[in-house]
MARGU-422486 format. One line per 5 residues: number of its first residue (from 1); their letters; for each residue z, y, x of N, C-alpha, C. Coordinates in pm, whole numbers, plus 50000, padded with zeros to 5 digits. Each point is the difference from the previous one (the first is absolute). Example, Ala and Ser with C-alpha at 12.3 -4.5 7.8 and 13.67 -1.06 7.14 Angstrom:
1> AS> 50780/49431/51319/50000/50119/49911/50000/50120/50090 ~ 49928/50105/49965/50006/50119/50082/50073/50109/49923
This chain:
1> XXXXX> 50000/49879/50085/50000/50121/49915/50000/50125/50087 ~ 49892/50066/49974/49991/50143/50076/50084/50074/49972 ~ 50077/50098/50079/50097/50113/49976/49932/50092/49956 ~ 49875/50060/50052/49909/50082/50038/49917/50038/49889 ~ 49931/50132/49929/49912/50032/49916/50018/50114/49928
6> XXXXX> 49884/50037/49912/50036/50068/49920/50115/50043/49930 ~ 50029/49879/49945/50132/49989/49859/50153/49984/50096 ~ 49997/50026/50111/50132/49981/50121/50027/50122/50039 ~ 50120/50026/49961/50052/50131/50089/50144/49958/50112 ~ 49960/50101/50103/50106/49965/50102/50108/50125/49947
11> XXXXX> 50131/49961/49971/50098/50125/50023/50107/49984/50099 ~ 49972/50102/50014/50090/50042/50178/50108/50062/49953 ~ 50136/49951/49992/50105/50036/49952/50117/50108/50128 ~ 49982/50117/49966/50109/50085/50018/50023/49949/50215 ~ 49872/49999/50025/50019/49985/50166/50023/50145/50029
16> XXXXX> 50095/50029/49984/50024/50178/50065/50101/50042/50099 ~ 50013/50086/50101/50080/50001/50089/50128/50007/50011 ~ 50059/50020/49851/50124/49943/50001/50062/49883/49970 ~ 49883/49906/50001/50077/49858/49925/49938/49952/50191 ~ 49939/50043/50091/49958/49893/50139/50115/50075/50046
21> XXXXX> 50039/49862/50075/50135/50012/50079/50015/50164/50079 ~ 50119/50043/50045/49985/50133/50006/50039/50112/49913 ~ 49934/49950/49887/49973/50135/49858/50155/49971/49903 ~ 49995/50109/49944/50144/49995/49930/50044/49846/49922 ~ 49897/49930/49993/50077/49903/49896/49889/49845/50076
26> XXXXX> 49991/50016/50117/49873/49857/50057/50052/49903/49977 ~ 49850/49926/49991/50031/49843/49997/50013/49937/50124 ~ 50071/49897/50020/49940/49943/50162/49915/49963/49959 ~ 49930/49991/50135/49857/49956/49998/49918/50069/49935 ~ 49997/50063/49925/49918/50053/49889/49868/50070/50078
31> XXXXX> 49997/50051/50135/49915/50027/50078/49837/49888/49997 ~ 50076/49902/49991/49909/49899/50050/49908/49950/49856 ~ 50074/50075/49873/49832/49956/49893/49918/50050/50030 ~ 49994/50091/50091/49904/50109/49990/49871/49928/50053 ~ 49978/49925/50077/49873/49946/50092/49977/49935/49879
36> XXXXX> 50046/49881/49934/49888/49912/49919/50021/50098/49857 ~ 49995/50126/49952/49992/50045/49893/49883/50106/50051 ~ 49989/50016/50133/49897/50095/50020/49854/49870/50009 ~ 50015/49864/50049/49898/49939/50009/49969/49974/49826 ~ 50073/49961/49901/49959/49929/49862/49925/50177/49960
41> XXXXX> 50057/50056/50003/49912/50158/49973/49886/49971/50027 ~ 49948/49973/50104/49842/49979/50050/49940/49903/49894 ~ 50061/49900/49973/49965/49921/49858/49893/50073/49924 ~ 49937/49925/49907/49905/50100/49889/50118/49953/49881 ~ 50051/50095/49949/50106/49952/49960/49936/50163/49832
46> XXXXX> 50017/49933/49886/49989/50135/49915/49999/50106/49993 ~ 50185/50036/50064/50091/50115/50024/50103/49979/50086 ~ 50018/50075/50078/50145/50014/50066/50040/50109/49992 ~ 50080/49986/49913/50157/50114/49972/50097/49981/50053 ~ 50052/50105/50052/50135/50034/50087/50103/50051/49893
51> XXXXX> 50083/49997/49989/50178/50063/49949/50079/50010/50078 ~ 50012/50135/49994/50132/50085/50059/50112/50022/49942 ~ 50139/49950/50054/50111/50059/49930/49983/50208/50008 ~ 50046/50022/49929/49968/50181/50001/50098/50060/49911 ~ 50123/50027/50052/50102/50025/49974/50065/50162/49966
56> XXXXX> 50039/50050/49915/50091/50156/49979/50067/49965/50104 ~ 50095/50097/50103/50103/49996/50093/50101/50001/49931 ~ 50035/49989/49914/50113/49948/49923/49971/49875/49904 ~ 49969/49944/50026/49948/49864/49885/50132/49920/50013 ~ 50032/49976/49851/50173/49938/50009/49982/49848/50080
61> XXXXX> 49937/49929/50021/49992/49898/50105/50032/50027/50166 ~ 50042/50169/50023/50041/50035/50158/50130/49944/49969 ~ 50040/49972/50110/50203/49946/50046/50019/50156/49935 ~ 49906/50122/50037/50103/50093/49980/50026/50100/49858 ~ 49909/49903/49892/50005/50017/49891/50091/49887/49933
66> XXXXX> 50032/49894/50067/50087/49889/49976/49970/49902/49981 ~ 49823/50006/50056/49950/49838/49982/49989/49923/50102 ~ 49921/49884/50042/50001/49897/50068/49926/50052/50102 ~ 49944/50089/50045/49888/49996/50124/50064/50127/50061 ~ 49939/49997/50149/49970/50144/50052/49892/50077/49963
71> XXXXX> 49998/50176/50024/49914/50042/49961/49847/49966/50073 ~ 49913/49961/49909/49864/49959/50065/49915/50018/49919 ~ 49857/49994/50030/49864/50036/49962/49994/50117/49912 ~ 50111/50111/50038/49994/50158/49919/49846/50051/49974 ~ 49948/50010/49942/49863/50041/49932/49914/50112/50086
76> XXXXX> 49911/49965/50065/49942/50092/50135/50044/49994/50117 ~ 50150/49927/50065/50038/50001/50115/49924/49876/50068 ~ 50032/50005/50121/49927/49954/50117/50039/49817/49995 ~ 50141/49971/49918/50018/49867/50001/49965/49966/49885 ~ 49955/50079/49867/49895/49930/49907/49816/49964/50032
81> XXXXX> 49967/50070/50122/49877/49997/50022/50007/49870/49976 ~ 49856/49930/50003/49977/49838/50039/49971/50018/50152 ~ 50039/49825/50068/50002/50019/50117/49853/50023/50064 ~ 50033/50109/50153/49869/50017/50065/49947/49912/50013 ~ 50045/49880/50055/49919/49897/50028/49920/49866/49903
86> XXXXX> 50006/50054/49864/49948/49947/49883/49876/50036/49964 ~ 49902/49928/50020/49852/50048/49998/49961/50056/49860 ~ 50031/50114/49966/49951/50052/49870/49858/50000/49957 ~ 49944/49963/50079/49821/50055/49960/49944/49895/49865 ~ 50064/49903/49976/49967/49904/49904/50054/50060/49849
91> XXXXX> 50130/50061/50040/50090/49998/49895/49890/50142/49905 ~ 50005/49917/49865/49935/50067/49901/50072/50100/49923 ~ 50157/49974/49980/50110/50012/49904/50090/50034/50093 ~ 50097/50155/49988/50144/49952/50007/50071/50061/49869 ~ 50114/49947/49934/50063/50004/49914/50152/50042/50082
96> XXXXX> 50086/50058/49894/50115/50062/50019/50067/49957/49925 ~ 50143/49989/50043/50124/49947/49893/50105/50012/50044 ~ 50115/49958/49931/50148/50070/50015/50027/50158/50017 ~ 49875/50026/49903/49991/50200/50009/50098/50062/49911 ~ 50097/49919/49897/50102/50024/49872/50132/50007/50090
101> XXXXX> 50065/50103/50006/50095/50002/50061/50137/49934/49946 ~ 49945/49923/49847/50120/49951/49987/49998/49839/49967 ~ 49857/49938/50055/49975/49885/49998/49883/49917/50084 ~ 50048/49957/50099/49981/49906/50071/49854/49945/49981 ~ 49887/49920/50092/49899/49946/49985/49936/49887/50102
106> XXXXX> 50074/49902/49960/49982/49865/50130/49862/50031/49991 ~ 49928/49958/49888/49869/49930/49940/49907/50146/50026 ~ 49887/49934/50040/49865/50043/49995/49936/50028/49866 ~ 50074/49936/49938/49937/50034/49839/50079/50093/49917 ~ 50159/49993/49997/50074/50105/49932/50113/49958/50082
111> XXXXX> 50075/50165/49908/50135/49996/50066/50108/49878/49944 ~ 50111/50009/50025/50090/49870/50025/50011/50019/49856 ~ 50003/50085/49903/50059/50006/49858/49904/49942/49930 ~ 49804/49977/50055/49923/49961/49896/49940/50125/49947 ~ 50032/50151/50048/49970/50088/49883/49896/50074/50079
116> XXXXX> 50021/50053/50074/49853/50083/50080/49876/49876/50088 ~ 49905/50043/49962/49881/49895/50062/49965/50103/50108 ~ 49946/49944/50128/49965/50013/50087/49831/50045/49974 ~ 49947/49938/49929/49880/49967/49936/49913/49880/50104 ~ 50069/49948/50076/49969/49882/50092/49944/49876/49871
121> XXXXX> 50017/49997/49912/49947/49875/49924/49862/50060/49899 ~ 49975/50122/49945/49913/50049/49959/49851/50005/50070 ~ 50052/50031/50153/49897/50049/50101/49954/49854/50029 ~ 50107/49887/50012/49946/49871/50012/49906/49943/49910 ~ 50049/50028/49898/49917/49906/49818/49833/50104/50036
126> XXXXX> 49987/50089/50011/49908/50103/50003/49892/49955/50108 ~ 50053/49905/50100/49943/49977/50106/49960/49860/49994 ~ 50032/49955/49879/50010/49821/49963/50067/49948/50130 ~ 50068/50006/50086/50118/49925/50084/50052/49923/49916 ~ 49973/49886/50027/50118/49860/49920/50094/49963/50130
131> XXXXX> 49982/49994/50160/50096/49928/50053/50057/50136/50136 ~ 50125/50018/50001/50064/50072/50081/50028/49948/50105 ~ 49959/50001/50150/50092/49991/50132/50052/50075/50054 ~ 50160/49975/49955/50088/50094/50085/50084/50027/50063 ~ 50006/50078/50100/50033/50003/50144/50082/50153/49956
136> XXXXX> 50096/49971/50154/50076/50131/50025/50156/49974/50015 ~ 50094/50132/49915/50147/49990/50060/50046/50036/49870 ~ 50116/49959/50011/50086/49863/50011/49962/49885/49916 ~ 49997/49868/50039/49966/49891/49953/50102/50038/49893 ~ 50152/49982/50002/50041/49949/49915/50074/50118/49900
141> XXXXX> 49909/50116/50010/50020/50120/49913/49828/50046/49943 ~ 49959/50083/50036/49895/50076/49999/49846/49903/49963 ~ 50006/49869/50084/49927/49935/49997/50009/49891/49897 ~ 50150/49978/50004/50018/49881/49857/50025/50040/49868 ~ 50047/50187/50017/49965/50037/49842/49830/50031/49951
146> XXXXX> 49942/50010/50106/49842/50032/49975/49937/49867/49965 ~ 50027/49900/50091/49923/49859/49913/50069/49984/49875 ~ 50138/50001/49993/50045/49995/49879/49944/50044/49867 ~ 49938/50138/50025/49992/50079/49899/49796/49938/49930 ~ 49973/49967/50153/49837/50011/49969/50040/49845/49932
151> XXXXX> 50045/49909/50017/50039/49882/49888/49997/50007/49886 ~ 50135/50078/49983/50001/50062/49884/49844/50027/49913 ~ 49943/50073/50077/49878/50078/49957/49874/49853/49991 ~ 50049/49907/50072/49877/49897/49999/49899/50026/50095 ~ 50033/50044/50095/49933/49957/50126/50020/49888/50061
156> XXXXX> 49872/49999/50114/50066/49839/50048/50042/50054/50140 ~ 50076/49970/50102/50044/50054/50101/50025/49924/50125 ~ 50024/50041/50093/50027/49957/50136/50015/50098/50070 ~ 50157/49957/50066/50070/50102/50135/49991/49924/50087 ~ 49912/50079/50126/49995/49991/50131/50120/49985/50076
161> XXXXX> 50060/49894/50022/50116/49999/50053/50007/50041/50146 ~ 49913/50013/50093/50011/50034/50072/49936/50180/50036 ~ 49987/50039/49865/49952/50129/50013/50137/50024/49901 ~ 50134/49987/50024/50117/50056/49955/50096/49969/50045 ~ 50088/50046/50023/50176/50011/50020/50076/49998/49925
166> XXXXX> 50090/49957/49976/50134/50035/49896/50108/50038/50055 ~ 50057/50100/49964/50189/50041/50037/50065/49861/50006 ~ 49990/49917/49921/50157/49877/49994/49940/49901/50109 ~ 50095/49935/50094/49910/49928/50046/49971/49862/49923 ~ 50049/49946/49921/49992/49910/49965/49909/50025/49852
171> XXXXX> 49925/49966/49980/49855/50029/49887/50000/49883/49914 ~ 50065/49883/50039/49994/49858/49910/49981/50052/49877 ~ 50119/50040/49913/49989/50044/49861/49897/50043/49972 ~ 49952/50109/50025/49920/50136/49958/49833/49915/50023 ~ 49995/49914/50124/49869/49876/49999/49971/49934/49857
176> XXXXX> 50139/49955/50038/49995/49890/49862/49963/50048/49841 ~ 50068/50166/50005/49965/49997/49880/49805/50076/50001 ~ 50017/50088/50055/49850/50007/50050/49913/49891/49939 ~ 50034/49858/50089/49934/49913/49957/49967/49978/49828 ~ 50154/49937/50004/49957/49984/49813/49969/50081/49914
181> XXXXX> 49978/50149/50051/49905/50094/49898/49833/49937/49990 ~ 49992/49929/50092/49841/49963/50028/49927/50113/50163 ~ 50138/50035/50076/49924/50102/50114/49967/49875/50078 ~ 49933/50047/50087/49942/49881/50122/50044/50105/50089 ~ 50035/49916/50083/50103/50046/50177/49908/49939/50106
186> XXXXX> 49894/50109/50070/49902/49965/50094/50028/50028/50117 ~ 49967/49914/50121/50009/50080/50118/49810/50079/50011 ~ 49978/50114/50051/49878/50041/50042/49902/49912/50082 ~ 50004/49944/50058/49920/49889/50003/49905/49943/49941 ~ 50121/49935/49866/49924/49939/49872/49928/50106/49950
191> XXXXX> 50034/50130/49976/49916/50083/49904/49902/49993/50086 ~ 49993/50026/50077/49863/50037/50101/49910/49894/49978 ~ 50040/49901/50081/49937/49875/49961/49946/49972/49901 ~ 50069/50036/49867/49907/49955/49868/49851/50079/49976 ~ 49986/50059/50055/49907/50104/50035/49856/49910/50075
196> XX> 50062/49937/50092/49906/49962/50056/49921/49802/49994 ~ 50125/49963/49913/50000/49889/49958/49861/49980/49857
């Protein structure tokens, strides 16, 4: 089964300079999706859309509004850019989210409440995309509410496991359930490969 085509979009989840090690809130490793997310780009792939976290400087998710994170990806600063070393020239789309200062946005598709759309699923149906590969940060936030959501929506999907990182080190759970939504857990390789098979 080809990854690759028309009806396939690649989304590049929230690779921005504050989630690669370094930046206010990095992943380990998180440096290192960057090489096989810049090669599947080269893909003939539908669309590739990017999402940026893009944050108010007060968004109640800062420690210093009383939520769970440090302040990161503030809306125009230098650690929301996407990273330099992420080959943009493919990318067709970027989309913005977590712009509600009083609600949160793992997902590529809406915020955590369900209530603001990104318009990430409109721009898809519009483009006839039936299958999503997606790559980026954090596996077991950003990346597992975005397959989550395109499920939901009835896409068919696959995360590049080696074009992502997760904060926890231990991912068993968050695999497993992945799995029984119907996601497929690829190394890049295989995607590539199906390509040429």
């Amino acid at each position: 089964m080809s990854l690759f085509g028309a009806n396939h979009a690649l989304i590049i989840v929230d690779v921005q300079n504050d989630f690669l090690p370094g930046g206010a809130l990095g992943v380990a490793g998180g440096s290192a999706v960057i090489a096989p997310i810049n090669r599947l780009a080269a893909q003939p792939f539908g669309v590739v859309v990017a999402s940026q976290d893009w944050h108010p400087a007060d968004h109640y998710s800062f420690d210093a509004q009383g939520g769970p994170w440090p302040s990161h990806c503030v809306a125009g600063s230098q650690g929301a850019a996407l990273a330099s070393s992420l080959d943009q020239r493919s990318i067709g789309h970027i989309l913005r989210k977590g712009m509600h200062q009083k609600c949160d946005s793992y997902s590529a598709f809406f915020d955590n409440d369900h209530i603001h759309s990104t318009g990430l699923d409109g721009l898809l149906r519009g483009l006839k995309i039936d299958h999503l590969v997606i790559t980026g940060l954090a596996l077991d936030y950003c990346v597992a509410h975005t397959a989550r959501d395109a499920r939901k929506l009835d896409f068919d999907v696959s995360i590049v496991m080696d074009a992502t990182r997760a904060i926890a080190q231990d991912i068993t759970k968050v695999c497993t359930e992945l799995s029984n939504l119907g996601v497929h857990l690829l190394q890049e390789k295989v995607v590539i490969s199906s390509e040429d098979s």
